[in-house]
N, C-alpha and C positions, 0 to 999 in steps of 0.2 A: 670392614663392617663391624669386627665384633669391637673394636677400638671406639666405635661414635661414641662421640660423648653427650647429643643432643638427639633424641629420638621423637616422635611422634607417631602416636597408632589413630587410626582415624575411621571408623565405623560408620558409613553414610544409612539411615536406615529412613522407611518412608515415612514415618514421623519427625524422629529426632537423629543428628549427626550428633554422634560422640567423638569425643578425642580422649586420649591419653597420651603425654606428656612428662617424658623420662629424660633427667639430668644427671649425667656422671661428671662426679668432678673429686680431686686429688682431698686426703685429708689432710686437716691443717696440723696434727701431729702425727708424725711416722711411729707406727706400731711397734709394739712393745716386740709381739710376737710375727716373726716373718711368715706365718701361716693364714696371720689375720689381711683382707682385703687395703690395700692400699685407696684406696677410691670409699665413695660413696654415693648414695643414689636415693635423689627425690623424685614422688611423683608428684603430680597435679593431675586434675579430673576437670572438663568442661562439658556442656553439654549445648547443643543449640535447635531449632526448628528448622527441618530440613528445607530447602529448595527444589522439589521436584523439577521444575521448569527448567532449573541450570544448577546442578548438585554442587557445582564447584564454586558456587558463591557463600553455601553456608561454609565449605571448608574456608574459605580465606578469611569470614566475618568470624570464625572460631580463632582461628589463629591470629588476628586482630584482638580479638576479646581478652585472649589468654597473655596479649603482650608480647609474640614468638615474632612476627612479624622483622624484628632487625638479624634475628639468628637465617630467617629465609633471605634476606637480602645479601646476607656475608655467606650463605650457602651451606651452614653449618647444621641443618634443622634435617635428619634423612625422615622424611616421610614412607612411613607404610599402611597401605590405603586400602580398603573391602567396601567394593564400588557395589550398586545395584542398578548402572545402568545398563549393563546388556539384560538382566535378570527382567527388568521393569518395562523393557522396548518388546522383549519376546511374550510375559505376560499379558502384553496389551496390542501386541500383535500391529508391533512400528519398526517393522524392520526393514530395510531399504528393498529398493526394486533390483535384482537379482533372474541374474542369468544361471539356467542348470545346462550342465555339458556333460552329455554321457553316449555310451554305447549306442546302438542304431538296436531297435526293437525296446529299450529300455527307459523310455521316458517318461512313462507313467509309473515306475518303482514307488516314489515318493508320495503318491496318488493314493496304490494300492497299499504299501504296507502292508502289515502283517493281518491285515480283514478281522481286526479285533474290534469286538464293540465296545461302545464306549458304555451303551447300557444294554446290557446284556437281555434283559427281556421286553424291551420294549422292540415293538416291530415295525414299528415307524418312525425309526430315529431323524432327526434333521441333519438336511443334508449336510454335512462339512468342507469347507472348502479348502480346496485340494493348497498344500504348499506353494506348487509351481503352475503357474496356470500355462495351458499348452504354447500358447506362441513365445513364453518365454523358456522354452526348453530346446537344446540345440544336441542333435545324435549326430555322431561321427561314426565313420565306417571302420575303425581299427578294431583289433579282436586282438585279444591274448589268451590264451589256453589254461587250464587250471596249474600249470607248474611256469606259468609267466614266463612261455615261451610266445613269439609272435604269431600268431594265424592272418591276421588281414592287419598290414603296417598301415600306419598315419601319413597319409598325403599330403600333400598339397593342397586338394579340392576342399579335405576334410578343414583347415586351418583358414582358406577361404571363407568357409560358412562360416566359421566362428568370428571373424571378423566382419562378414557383412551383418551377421547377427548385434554384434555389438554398436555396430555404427546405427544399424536401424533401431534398434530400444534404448540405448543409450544407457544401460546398466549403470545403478552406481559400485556394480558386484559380481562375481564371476563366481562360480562352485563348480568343479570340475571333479565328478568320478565317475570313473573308467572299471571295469570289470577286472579282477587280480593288480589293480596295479599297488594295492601291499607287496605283491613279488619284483614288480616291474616296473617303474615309475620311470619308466624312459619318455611315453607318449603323453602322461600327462605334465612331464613337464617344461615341452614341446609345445601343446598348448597355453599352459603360463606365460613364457616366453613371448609368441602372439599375441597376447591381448595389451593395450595401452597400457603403459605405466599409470595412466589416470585410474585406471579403474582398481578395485582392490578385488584382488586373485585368492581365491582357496582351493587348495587340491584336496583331496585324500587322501593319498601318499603322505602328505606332512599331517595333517590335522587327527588322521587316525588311520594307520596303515592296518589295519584289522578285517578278518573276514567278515562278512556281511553286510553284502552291499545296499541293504535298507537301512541300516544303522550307520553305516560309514556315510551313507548317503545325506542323510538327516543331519549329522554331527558336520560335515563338509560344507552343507547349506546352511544350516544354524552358522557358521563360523561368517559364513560371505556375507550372509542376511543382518547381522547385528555386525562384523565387524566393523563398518565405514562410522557405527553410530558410535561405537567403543574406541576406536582411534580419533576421535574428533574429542571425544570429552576427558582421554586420555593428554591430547594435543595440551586444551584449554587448560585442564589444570598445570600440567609442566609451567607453560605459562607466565602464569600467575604463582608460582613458585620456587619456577627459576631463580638462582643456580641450581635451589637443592636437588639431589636426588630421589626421585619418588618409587618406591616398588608397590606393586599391588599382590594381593594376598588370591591364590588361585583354588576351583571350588577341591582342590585333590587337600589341600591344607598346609601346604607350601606357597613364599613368595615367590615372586617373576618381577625385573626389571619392570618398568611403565614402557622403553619401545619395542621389547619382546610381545608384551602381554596383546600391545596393538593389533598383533595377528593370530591370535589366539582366544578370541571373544568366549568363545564357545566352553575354553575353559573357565571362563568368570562367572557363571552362571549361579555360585552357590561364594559366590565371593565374601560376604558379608557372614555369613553364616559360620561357614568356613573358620572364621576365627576367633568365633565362639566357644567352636570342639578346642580348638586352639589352647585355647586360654585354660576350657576346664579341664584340657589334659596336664598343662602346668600348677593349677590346682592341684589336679589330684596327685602330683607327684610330688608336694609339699608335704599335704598331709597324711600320705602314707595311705591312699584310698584310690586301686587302679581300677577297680568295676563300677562306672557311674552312669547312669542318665543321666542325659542332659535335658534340658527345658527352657529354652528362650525363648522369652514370651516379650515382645517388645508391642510398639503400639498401635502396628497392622497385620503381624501375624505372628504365629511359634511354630518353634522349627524343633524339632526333637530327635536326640541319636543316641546311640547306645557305644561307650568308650569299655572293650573289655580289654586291658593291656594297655590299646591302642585306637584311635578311631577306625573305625570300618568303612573301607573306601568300595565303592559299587560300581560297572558298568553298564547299568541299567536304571538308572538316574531318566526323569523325568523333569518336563520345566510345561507345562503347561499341557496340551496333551502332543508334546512332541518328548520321543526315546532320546537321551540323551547319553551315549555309548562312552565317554570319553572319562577317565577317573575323575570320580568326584565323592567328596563323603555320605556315607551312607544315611541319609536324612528325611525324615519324612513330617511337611509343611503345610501349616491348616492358617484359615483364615479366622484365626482367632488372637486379638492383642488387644491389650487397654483401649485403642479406639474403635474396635469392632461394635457396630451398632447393632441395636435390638431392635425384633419388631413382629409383629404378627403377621403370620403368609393368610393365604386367601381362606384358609379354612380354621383360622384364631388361635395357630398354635403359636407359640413363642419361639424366634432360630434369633439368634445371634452370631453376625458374621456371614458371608467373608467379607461384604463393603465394609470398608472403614471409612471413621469421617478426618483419618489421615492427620495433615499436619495444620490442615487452614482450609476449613476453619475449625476443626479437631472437636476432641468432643464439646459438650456443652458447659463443663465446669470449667474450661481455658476460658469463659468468656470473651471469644474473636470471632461472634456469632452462630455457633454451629447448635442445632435445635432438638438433633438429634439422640436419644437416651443409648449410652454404651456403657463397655464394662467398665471402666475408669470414673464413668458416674454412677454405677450402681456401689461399688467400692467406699466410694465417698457419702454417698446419703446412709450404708450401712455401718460407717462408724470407722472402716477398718483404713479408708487412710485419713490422715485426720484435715478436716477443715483449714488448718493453718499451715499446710504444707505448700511451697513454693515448686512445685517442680524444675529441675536446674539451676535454681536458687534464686527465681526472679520471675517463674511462671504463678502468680496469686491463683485459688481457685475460688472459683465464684459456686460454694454449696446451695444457693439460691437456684441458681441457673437447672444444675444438675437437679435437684427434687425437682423443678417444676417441665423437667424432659418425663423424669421415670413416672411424677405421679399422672401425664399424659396418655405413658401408655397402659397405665394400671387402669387408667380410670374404664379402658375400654373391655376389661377382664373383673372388673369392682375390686378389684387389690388395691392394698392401700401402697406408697409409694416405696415403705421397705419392702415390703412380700414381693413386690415386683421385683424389686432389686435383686434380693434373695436368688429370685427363681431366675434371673440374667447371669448372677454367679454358678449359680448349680448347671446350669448350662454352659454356660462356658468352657467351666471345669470339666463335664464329661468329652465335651469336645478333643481337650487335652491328656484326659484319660485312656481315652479309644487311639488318638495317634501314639501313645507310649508304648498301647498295647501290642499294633501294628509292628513296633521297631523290635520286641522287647519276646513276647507270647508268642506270636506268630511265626518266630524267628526259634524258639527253640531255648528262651533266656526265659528267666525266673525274675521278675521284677525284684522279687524280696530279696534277693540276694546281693542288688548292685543299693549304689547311694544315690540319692536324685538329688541334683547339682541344677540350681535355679537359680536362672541369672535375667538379663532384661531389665526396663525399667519397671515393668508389672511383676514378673517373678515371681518375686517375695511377699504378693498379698496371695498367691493361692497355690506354693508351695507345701502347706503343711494337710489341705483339704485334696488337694490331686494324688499328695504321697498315701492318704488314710485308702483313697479309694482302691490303692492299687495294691493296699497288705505289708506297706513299706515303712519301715521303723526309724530310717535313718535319713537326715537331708542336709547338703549344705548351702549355706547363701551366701559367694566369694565375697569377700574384701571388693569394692567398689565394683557390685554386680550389675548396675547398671549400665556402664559402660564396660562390660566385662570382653565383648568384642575385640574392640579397642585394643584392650590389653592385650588378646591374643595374635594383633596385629603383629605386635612386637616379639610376640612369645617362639612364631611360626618360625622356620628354618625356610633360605632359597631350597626351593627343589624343583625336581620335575619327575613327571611320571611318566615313562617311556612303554610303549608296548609293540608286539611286532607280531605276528601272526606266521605259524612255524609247526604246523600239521604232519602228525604220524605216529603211526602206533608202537608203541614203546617199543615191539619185536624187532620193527625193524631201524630203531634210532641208538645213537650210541653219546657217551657222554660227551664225548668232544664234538663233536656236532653240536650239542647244546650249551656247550663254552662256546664255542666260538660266535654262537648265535647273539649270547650275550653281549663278547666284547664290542660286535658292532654298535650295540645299542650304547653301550658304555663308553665307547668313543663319542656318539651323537650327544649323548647327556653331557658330555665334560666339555664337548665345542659350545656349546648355551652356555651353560653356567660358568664356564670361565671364561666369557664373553663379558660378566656383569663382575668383571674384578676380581674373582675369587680364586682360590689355588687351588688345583689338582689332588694336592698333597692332604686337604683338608678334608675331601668329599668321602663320604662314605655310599655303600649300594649296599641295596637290600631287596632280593630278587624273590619273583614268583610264578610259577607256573600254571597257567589254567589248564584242567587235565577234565577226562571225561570217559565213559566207557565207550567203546567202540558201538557207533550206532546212535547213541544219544544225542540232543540238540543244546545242553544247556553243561557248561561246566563247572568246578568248584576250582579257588586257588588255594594253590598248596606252596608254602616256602620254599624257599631251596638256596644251596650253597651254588650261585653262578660260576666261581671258578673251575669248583670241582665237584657236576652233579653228579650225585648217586641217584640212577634211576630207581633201584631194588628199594630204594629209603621213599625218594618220592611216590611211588607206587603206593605202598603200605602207609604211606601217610593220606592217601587219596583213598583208597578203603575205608580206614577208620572215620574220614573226616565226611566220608557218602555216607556210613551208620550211622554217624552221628545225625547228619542234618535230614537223613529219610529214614532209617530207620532198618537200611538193610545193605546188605551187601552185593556183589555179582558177581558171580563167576566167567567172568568176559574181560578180555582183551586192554588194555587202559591203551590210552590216544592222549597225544601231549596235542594242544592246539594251539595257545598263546605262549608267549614269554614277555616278563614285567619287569622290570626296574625302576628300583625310584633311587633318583641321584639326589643327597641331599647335603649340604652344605651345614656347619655347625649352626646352633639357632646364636642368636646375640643373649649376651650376659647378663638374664633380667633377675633382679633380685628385688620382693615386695619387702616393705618397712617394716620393721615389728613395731608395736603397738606401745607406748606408754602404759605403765603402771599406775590409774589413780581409781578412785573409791566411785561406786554404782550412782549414780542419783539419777531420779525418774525429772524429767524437763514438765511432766505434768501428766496430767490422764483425764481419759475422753469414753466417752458411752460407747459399745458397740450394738448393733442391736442384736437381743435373743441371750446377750448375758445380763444378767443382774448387776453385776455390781462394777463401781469405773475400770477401766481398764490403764493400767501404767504405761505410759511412754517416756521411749528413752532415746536420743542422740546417739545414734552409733559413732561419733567420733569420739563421744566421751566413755565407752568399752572400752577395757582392760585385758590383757591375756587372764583366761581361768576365769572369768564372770561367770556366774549361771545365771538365766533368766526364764522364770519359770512363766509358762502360758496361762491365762490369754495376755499379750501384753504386744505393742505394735512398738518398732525398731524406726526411727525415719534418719533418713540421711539426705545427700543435696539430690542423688538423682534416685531414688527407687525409695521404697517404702514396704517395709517385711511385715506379715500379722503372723504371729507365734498363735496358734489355736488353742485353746483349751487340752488338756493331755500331752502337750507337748514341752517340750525344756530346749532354750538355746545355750550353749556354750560357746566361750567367741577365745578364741584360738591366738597363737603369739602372734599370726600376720592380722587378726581383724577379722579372719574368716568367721560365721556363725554356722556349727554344728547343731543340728538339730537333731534330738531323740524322741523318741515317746514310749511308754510301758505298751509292750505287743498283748498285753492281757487286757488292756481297754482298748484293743483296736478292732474296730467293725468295720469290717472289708464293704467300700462304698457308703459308708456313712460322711455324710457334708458338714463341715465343721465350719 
């Protein structure tokens, strides 16, 4: 893998599919110095209008477009893909007809949950309808005891039901969990075994062997429920892409093979996203900047996360309002993106978002009919992207179309059609302000202290007004931030995230118990991933313990050396790290609950182009509105290393378009990245620029 010499990353997003496009090849003179790279390496960027209906026709019309097409037929082309169809089937609540198999007394788990309201002071919530509706839920009489030992074995009669169950509904899906069977996975997969090969099977035991069984429950059924949708579109693209190889990018921020990932839906949930963090962590490892937020704002939503080191991975991940238990990065997702429409609710306020007008017939300045006023036309009648912008280099925008959306809806507030716009941007932007704050304040992080890293086709028009609001002085907008996904397709490393559930209180646990707990897991990690070609020899582990005080329901991870743990370290590292995030300490008992592995595999050899050296010149300048005087625009492929570009002034390139505000300065760096500063002495915390 690190050897391909033909790579493609490929970002499917509900507007627009990105690709990115990496060629290694030999140079034509052998190096002076044997330190220098023998090789070399182009990219290429494309961009196209997605296919919701069948995702994998825009990927083959890109890969047509870009000419790759003879490298997929000689098999030469390795594809790495960040899907959104299990993510878009569970948002929209398309997920196949599913069988749940559990315990006897326990089939309304899934039902009840945890009796959280979704709004809290309303007292007459609307009803919700349950996961699993009762005739499709099947209780078996086996019982395991809390140290998975057996109390009531699995019959015969019980594997009956299960089969007559299956033959009467006809499942296209199976979810099977069973009480402890994290300890004991004998009975459920007994049941497996039982059910047709036609059907597609999810246990617990495999999908998340972890204590609690509403969360394991969920994540089990999330996996059965979307997976027959995720291994069909997984199937189709192979396909259509055969011979190559395809991997898909998982929401922990590691790749997985495409016939692995087939049974693992549940993980693809933040797939796309995923390789966003991806990316801006190979950013920030360039420029010598490891504390960033992130902001990807693309053209049906923004996704935002906080990189301090490293990304931050959660098992309490959410995809709609179902818990999502299973590692995934720590990300939190609003319905806010260039196509988010605007409009007044019932009592004349203005909301913008969550419907978007998507990809077709998108907003109203694509002229492909869409009537509707969003942020991508309020953008455009305000000046800041300009008129003559082609988005992906072949999308015209129709500025006509777009004023005569916005001044529709001004006319019903007597605004005229910038004020409206205006007032669509300032909301937008707070929208993105309060999810930063959520990742960022909330959590115990000081905004001013990290870099805000804005990527997306949108990004870079409300990157320098979202960083004023939030006290933040410092921004960058990557080298082909557009498709900056894409690139972190390529960036990702194979991995996987292992965890095993493994309770007790540290008095009575001893380190080698907790080696040994590890190396199971680390055998399991190394049977995968060196299933999809790779060496043993290559992989590195990087372990973590979830610890808790005795008696508590929620715990924190703490690192640890799996070979050889020092409980007395981990310990002391869970004190400091409970101060830290509460504020206090206990004088109580610690309890080891979880253990964690992530197996990961070297990432591939990505190295971005540095930039040509030539002289500034502006391609022309356009009015904004609320500044006076023109405003300079410039061709980001015509930037040099060490530019400075002083604000207001607008940046456009093929796929995204940056507005430098007023008080702000960009410098564009040896790869093409643009650093943005501004003087903290003219900064008004929450002032819209």
């Amino acid at each position: 893998m690190a050897h391909q010499l033909h790579l493609l990353g490929v970002d499917t997003g509900g507007t627009f599919t990105d690709f990115v496009y990496l060629q290694t090849a030999p140079l034509t003179a052998v190096p002076v110095n044997t330190d220098e790279p023998a090789t070399v390496q182009t990219m290429a960027i494309h961009k196209v209008l997605s296919t919701p209906q069948a995702p994998a026709q825009a990927i083959l019309q890109g890969i047509q477009e870009m000419e790759l097409q003879p490298l997929v037929e000689a098999g030469e082309l390795l594809i790495i893909h960040g899907s959104t169809v299990a993510t878009n089937a569970a948002l929209e609540g398309k997920g196949v007809k599913t069988l749940y198999v559990t315990n006897e007394g326990f089939g309304d788990i899934l039902t009840i949950g945890r009796q959280q309201r979704q709004e809290l002071y309303n007292l007459q919530p609307a009803p919700v309808k349950p996961p699993v509706s009762k005739e499709l839920c099947v209780e078996v009489g086996c019982r395991l005891d809390a140290k998975g030992n057996t109390v009531l074995p699995l019959t015969g009669i019980d594997i009956y039901k299960l089969q007559q169950a299956v033959a009467e509904h006809q499942p296209a899906a199976v979810a099977i969990n069973l009480l402890f069977s994290f300890l004991n996975d004998a009975d459920e997969k007994a049941l497996e075994v039982a059910v047709d090969d036609k059907v597609f099977v999810s246990r617990s035991s495999f999908v998340l062997p972890e204590y609690k069984e509403y969360e394991r429950g969920m994540a089990t059924w999330l996996n059965a429920w979307l997976g027959p949708i995720v291994a069909s579109y997984l199937n189709e693209l192979q396909k259509v892409t055969a011979p190559c190889p395809v991997t898909v990018m998982q929401s922990s921020g590691g790749t997985i093979a495409a016939e692995q990932a087939s049974n693992r839906a549940v993980n693809l949930l933040l797939s796309g996203p995923a390789g966003g963090l991806s990316a801006a962590s190979f950013i920030g490892g360039l420029i010598g900047k490891d504390k960033l937020i992130t902001f990807d704002m693309g053209g049906t939503s923004t996704d935002v996360a906080l990189i301090d080191g490293k990304a931050k991975l959660t098992n309490e991940g959410k995809i709609a309002s179902y818990p999502v238990a299973v590692p995934m990065v720590d990300m939190h997702t609003i319905g806010a993106g260039g196509g988010s429409i605007a409009y007044l609710d019932s009592g004349g306020m203005l909301q913008v978002g969550p419907v978007s007008a998507g990809a077709d017939p998108g907003p109203a300045c694509y002229g492909l009919g869409g009537e509707n006023p969003t942020v991508t036309d309020a953008n455009l009648v305000l000046g800041r992207l300009p008129a003559s912008t082609q988005l992906g280099g072949s999308l015209k925008l129709n500025m006509d179309a777009a004023k005569q959306a916005i001044t529709k809806l001004g006319k019903t507030v007597k605004l005229p059609a910038e004020e409206m716009a205006k007032g669509i941007i300032k909301l937008a932007n707070e929208h993105m302000v309060h999810a930063i704050r959520i990742i960022s304040i909330q959590k115990g992080y000081d905004p001013k202290e990290f870099t805000l890293c804005c990527f997306g086709g949108a990004g870079g028009l409300h990157v320098c007004a979202v960083a004023d609001a939030l006290g933040m002085t410092r921004a960058v907008v990557p080298v082909n931030s557009g498709v900056l996904s894409a690139l972190g397709m390529l960036a990702a490393p194979r991995a996987r995230q292992l965890v095993q559930t493994y309770r007790k209180p540290f008095s009575k646990l001893t380190s080698n118990e907790v080696h040994k707990a590890f190396c199971q897991l680390q055998q399991n990690g190394v049977v995968e991933i060196t299933a999809e070609g790779l060496f043993e020899a290559d992989l590195t582990f990087d372990a973590e313990v979830d610890i808790r005080y005795l008696g508590q329901s929620f715990t924190l991870a703490i690192p640890c050396d799996w070979q050889q743990p020092d409980l007395i370290m981990i310990s002391e590292a869970f004190h400091y790290a409970h101060q830290a995030q509460y504020g206090h300490q206990m004088d109580t008992e610690v309890e080891l609950v979880n253990i964690r592995l992530a197996v990961t595999a070297p990432s591939l050899n990505i190295e971005l182009p540095t930039v040509d050296v030539k002289e500034l010149a502006e391609v022309g300048c356009g009015k904004v509105y609320g500044i006076a005087q023109d405003v300079p625009v410039y061709q980001r492929t015509l930037l040099s290393n060490g530019i400075n570009i002083q604000g207001p002034a607008i940046i456009c390139e093929l796929i995204a378009t940056t507005y430098i505000a007023p008080d702000w300065q960009a410098e564009v760096d040896q790869f093409g990245n643009l650093q943005l500063t501004r003087d903290s002495d003219t900064l008004i915390t929450g002032n819209e620029t």
